[in-house]
N, C-alpha and C positions, 0 to 999 in steps of 0.2 A: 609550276609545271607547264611547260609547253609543248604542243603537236607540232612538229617539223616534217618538212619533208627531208629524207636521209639526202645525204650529196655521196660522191666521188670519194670524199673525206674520208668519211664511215664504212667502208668498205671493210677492212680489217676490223673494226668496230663490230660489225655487226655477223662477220664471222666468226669474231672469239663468242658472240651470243651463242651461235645457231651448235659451234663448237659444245660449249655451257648447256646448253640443252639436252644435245643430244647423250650427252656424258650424262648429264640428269636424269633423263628418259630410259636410258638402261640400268641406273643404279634402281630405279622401284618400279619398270615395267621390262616386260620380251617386248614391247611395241617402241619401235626407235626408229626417227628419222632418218635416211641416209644421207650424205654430204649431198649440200647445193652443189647448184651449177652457177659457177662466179659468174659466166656471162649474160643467165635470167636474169642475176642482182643488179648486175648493172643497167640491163634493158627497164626494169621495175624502176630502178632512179632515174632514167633516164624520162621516165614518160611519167614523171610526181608521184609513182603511187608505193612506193618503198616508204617506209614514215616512222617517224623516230619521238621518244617521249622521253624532254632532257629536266631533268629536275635537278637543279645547284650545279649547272655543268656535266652533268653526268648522262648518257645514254642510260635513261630506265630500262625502254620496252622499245620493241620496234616491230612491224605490223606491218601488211601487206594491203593493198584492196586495190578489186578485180570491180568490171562492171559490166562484166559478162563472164561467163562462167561454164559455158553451155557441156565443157567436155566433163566435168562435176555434174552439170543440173539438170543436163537434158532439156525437156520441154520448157519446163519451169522456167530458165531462163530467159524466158522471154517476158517476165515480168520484172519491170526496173526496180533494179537490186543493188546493193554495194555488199560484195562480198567483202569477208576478212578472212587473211591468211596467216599463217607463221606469227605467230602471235608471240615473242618469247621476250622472256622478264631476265634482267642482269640478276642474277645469284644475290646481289647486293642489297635490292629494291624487292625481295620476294614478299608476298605476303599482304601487299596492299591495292590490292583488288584494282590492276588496270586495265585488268579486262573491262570492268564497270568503269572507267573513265573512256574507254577506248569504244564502249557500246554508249555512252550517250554524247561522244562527238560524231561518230558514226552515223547515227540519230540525226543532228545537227545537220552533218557533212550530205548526208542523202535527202533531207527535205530540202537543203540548198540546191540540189543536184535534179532535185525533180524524180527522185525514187520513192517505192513503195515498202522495199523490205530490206533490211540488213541479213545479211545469210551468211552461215558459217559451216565448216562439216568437220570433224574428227574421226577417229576409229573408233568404229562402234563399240569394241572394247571400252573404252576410256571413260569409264563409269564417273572418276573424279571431275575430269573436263565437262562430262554431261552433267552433275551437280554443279557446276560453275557456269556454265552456261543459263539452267534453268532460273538460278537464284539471279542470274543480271537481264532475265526477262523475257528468255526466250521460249518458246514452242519447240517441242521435239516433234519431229515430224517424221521418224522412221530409220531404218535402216536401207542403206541397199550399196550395188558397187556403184561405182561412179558410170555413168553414160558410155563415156568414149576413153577407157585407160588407157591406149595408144596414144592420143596424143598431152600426156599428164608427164611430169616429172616422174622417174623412175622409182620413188618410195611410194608412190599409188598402185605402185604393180599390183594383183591380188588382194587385193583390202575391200573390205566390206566399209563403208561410213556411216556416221549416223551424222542427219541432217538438219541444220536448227535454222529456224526462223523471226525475225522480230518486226512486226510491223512500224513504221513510219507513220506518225500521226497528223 
């Protein structure tokens, strides 16, 4: 298993993911993503932070991380953070807990970094993603909307999140 960071390459890659998901997300939930914006994705690769986890050749998972966050975190972010974004697993690789691989390079990746907390948010809905979070070690820390939903990607419109935290040891 290795953490990469995505290229130019993966582009189609990682949209048949976000595709996979989202098809996913309406088969056992009303809460579903709407289509990216291909030119965030590419901005995100463009600046290392688009990141891919390839096992036997294959795109598993691929993940996003922010290190600032403020129109999410409000105030808060002004404690050094590595967020995680768009977390999503190839249909193929489900089932084998990368979020927990992804939470302890994160771990890793932010005490290299000079961070205090790994941060993450969902819809507060999303009961199962909040069981998947607690179990790989996080703190729920509430609900609320996000800060500033103007300047957020268009599927944060009206959404309430729930907000998780992991300390940095």
């Amino acid at each position: 298993m290795e953490f990469l960071n995505s290229t130019h390459n993966d582009l189609e890659a990682i949209f048949e993911l976000y595709d996979a998901a989202i098809a996913h997300q309406k088969a056992v939930s009303d809460m579903h993503w709407l289509p990216f914006d291909r030119l965030m994705v590419e901005a995100e690769i463009a600046e290392n932070r688009q990141w891919k986890i390839v096992v036997d050749g294959q795109i598993a998972c691929v993940f996003v991380t922010a290190y600032t966050d403020a129109a999410i975190w409000g105030e808060r972010d002004g404690d050094p953070s590595i967020y995680l974004h768009r977390i999503v697993t190839n249909p193929t690789f489900r089932g084998r807990n990368f979020v927990g691989q992804i939470v302890q390079w994160a771990l890793q990746h932010g005490k290299q970094s000079g961070k205090k907390f790994v941060r993450l948010d969902t819809w507060a809905e999303n009961l199962k993603l909040k069981e998947v979070y607690l179990r790989n070690g996080f703190q729920f820390l509430g609900n609320a909307a996000p800060a500033d939903p103007t300047a957020l990607p268009s599927h944060y419109s009206g959404i309430v999140l729930g907000f998780y935290e992991l300390l940095i040891d």
